[in-house]
C-alpha positions as CSV (number, residue, x, y, z in Angstrom):
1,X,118.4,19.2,-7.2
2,X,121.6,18.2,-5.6
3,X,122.8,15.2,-6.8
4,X,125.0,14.4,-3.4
5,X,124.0,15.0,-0.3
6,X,127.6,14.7,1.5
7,X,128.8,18.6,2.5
8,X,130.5,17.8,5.3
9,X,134.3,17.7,5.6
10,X,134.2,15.0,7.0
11,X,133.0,13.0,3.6
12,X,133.8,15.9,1.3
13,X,137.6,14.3,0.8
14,X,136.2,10.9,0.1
15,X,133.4,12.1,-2.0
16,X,136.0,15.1,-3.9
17,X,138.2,12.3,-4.0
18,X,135.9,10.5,-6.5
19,X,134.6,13.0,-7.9
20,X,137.9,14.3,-9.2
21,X,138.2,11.2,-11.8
22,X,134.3,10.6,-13.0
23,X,130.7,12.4,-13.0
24,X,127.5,10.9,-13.0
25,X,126.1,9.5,-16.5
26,X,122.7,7.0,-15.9
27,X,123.4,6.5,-12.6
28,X,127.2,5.3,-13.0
29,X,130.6,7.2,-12.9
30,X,132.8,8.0,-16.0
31,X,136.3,9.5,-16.0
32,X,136.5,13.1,-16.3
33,X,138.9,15.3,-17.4
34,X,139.8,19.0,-17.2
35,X,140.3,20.8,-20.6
36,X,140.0,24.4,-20.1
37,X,139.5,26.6,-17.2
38,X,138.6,30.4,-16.8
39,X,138.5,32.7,-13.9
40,X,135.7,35.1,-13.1
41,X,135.5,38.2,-10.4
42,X,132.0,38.7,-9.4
43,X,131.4,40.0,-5.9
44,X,134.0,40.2,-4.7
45,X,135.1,36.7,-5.2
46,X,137.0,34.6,-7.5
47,X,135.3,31.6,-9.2
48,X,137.4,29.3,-11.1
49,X,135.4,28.0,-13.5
50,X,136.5,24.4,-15.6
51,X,135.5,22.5,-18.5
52,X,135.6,19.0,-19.0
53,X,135.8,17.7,-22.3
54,X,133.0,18.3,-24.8
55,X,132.2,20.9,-27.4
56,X,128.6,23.0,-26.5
57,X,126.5,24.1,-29.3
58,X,126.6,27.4,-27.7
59,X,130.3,27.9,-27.2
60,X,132.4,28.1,-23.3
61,X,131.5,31.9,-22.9
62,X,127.6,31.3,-22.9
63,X,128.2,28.7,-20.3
64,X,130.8,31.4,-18.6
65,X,128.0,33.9,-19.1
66,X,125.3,31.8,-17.3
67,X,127.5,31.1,-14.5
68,X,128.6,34.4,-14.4
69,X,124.6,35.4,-13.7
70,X,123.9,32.8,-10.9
71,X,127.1,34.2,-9.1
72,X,125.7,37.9,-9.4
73,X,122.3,36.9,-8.3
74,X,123.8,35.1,-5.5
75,X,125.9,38.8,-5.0
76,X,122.9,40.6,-5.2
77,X,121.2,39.3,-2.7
78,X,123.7,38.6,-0.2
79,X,125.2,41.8,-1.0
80,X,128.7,40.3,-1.6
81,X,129.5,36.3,-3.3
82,X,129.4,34.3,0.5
83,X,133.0,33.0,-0.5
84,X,136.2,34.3,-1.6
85,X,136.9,31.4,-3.7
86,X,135.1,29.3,-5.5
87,X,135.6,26.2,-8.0
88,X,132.7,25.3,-10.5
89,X,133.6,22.1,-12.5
90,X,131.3,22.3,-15.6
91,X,130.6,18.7,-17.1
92,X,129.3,18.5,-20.5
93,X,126.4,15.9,-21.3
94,X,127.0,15.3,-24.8
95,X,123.9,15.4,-26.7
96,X,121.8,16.3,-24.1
97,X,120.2,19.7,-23.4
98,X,120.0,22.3,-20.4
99,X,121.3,22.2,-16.6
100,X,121.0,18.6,-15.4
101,X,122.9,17.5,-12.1
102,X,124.0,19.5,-9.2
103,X,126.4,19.1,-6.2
104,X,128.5,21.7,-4.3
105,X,130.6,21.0,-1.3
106,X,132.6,23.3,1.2
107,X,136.2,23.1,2.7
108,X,137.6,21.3,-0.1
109,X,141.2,20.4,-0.4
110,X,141.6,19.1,-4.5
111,X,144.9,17.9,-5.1
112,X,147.2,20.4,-6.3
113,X,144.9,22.7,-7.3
114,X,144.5,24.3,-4.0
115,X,141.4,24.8,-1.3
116,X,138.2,25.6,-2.1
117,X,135.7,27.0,0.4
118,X,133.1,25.9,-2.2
119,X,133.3,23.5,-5.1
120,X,130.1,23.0,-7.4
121,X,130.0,20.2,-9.8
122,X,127.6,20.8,-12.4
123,X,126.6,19.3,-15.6
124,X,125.0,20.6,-18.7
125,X,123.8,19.6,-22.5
126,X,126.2,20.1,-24.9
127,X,122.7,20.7,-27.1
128,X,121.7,23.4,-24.8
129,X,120.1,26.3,-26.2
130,X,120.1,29.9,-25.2
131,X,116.6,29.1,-24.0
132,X,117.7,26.3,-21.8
133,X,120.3,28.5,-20.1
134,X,117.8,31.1,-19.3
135,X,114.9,28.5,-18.4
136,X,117.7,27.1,-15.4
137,X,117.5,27.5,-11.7
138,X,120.1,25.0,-10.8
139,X,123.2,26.8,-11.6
140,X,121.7,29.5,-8.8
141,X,120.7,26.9,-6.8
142,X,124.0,25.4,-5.9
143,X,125.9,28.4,-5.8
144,X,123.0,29.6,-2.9
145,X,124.3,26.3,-0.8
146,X,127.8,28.3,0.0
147,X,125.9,31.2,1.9
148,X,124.7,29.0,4.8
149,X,127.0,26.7,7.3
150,X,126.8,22.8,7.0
151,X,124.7,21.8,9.8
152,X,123.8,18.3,10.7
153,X,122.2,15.7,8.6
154,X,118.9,16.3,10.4
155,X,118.8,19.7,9.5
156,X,119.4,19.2,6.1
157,X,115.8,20.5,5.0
158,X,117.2,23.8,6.3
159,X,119.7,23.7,3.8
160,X,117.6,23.0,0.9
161,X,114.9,25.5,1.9
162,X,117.0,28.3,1.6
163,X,118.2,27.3,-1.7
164,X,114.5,26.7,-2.7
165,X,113.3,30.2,-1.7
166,X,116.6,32.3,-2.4
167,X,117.4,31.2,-5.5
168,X,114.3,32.4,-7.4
169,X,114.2,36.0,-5.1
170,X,117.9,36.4,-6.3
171,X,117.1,36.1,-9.8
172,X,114.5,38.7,-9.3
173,X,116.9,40.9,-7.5
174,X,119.7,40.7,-9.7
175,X,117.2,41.4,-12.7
176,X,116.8,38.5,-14.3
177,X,113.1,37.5,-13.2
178,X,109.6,39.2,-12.7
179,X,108.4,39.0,-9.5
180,X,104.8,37.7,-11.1
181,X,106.7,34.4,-12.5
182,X,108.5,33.6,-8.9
183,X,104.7,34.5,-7.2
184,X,103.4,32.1,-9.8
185,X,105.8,29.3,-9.1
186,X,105.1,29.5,-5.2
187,X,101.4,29.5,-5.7
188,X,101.9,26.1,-7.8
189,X,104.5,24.4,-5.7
190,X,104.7,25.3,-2.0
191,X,101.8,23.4,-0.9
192,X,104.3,20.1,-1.4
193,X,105.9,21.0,1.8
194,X,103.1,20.1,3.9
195,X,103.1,17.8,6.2
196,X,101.3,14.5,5.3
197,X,100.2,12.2,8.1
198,X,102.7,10.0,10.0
199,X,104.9,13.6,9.7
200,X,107.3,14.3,12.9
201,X,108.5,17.4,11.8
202,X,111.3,18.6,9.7
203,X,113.7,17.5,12.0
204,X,112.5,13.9,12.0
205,X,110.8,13.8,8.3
206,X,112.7,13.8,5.3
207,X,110.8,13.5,2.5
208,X,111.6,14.9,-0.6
209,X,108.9,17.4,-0.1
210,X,109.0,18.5,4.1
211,X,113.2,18.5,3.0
212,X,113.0,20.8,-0.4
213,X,109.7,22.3,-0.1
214,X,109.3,22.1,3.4
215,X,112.2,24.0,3.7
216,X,111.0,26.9,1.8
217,X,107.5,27.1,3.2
218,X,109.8,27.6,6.5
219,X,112.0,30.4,5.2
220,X,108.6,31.7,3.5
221,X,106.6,32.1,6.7
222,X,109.8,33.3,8.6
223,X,109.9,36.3,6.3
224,X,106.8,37.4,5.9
225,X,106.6,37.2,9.9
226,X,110.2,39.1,10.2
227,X,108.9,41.5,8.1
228,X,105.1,41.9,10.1
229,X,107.3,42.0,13.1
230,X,109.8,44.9,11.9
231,X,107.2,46.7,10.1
232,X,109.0,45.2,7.0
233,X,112.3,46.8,8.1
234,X,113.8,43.9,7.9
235,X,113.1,40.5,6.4
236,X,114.8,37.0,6.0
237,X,117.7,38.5,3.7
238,X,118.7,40.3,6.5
239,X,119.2,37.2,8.9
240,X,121.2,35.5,6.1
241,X,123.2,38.2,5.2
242,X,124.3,38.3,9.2
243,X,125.1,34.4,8.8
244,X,127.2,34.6,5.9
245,X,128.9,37.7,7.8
246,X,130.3,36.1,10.8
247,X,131.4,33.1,9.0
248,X,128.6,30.9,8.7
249,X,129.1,29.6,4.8
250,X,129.5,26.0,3.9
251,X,132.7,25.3,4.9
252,X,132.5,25.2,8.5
253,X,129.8,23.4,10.2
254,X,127.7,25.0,12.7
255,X,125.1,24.4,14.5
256,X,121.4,25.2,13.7
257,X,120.4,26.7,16.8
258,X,123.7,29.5,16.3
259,X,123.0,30.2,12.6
260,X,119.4,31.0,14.0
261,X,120.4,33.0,17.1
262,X,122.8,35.3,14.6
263,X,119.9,36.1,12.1
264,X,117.6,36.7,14.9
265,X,120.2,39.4,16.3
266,X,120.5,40.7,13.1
267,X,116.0,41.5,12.6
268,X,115.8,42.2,16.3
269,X,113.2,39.6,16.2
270,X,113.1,35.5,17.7
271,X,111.4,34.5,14.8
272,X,114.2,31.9,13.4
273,X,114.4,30.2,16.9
274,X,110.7,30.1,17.7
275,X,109.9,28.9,14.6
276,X,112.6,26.2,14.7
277,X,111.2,25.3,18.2
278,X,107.7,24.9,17.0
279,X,108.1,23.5,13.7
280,X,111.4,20.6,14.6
281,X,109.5,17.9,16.2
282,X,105.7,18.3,15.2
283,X,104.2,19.0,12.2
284,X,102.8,22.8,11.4
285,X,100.7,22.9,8.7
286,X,100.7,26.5,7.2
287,X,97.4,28.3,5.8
288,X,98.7,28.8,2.3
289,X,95.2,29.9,0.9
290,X,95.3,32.5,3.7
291,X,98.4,33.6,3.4
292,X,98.2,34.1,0.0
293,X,95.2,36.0,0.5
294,X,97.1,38.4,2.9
295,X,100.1,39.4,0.4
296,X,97.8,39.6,-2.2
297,X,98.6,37.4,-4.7
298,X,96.6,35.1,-7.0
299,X,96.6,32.9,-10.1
300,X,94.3,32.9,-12.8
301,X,95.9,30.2,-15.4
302,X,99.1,31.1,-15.7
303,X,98.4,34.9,-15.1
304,X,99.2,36.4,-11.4
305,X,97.5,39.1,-10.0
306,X,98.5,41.3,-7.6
307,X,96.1,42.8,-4.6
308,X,98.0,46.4,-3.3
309,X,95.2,46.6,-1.3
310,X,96.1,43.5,0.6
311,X,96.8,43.7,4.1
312,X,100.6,42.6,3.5
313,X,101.2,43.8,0.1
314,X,103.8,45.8,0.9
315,X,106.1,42.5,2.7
316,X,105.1,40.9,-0.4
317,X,107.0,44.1,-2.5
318,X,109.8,43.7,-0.2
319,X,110.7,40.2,-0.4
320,X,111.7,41.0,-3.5
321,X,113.0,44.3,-3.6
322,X,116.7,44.7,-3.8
323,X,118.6,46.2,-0.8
């Protein structure tokens, strides 16, 4: 996931700073360079997108194009791109095939080139294949981190989640997933965001899994109970779409407690702030089986199956319908 975990302005210079001359390669930094650059318009925004030196197998525009669908999914779920500029610095990793490293950072100030209210860095096989493009969530990923404000380090799960759960749901919403492949991936991966013993909460824990997955499982639960709570009038999407509307993107730092009172405003619900209350200093271990169970969905091997009859089928249809 991301590869640098410093969004706040604070380090962003420093980090942008370094960043501006090298990329990652085994661990170490290289010098990197700036060869072309093209500008998209997708929702309202404009993404600067630049190449540093390498020729992929599958030409600039299919890298252009892929970018070009994370924004849109980002768009569609948000209802507009959360920025009105963005920078995505595209590294090729010669030899190497599909999405690889991540990092995006808000409120940046790069040189002469102007301020960016979020920068991605991202790099990507110059081998990659059509079929690598359309297997990546990263690309997504990062561009979900502008729609939220940086909040404090202990928060960072927070963060993360929403990338997590967002970025597949957008894909779905823009079109470019099936609902019955995201379903599947949840069933297979969100039990890692339990809490294992010793855990202090998501505050206080961070793990690779109570940070990325334990994120999600938090956004999960908090829509399917905005949506019991509205009658599935209105869901998680709605609370993020509020953030991102008065200001709360990644380049200005907030804190958590605000970002949460603005969504709950938005559903007419407490569920962001009593969840955060409950689930920041102790551990709250979540009933996936039962869950499951109640938005009726399964797996049998790779196959998902869907229960209409299911007590909360119908919050399960609108997490992923579009608005």
């Amino acid at each position: 996931m991301d590869m640098c975990e410093w969004r706040k302005p604070a380090l962003a210079s420093l980090c942008l700073a370094l960043a501006a001359i090298s990329v990652p390669a085994q661990g170490r930094f290289g010098p990197v360079q700036v060869v072309s650059s093209r500008t998209l318009q997708v929702g309202g925004a404009a993404l600067q997108v630049d190449f540093g030196p390498g020729r992929f197998k599958l030409g600039d525009d299919a890298i252009l194009d892929h970018v070009r669908m994370a924004a849109t999914a980002v768009a569609a779920y948000y209802g507009r791109f959360p920025v009105p500029r963005a920078r995505v610095l595209i590294v090729p990793a010669e030899g190497q095939h599909g999405v690889m490293h991540g990092t995006t950072w808000g409120d940046v100030a790069w040189g002469g080139m102007g301020h960016w209210p979020g920068f991605t860095r991202i790099s990507i096989g110059t081998k990659s294949t059509q079929a690598d493009l359309a297997g990546d969530w990263m690309m997504t990923h990062e561009l979900v981190h502008m729609a939220f404000p940086s909040v404090p380090d202990k928060n960072h799960w927070i963060e993360e989640g929403i990338a997590v759960y967002v970025e597949p749901i957008a894909r779905v919403q823009a079109g470019e997933l099936k609902p019955a492949k995201i379903w599947h991936d949840m069933l297979r991966d969100m039990f890692k965001g339990e809490p294992q013993p010793g855990d202090q909460g998501l505050d206080h824990t961070h793990t690779w899994g109570r940070t990325y997955w334990g994120g999600a499982m938090f956004c999960l639960v908090a829509d399917v109970t905005i949506r019991r709570e509205t009658h599935n009038e209105k869901g998680l999407q709605d609370a993020l779409r509020a953030i991102v509307q008065a200001g709360g993107t990644i380049d200005h730092n907030w804190d958590l407690e605000n970002a949460f009172e603005i969504g709950d405003r938005a559903t007419g619900t407490h569920v962001l702030t009593r969840m955060y209350a409950e689930w920041k200093d102790k551990p709250v271990t979540v009933g996936l089986d039962k869950l499951w169970q109640e938005l009726g969905v399964s797996a049998d091997g790779d196959t998902v199956r869907f229960d209409d009859a299911a007590p909360f089928a119908s919050v399960r249809r609108g997490i992923t319908e579009r608005k």
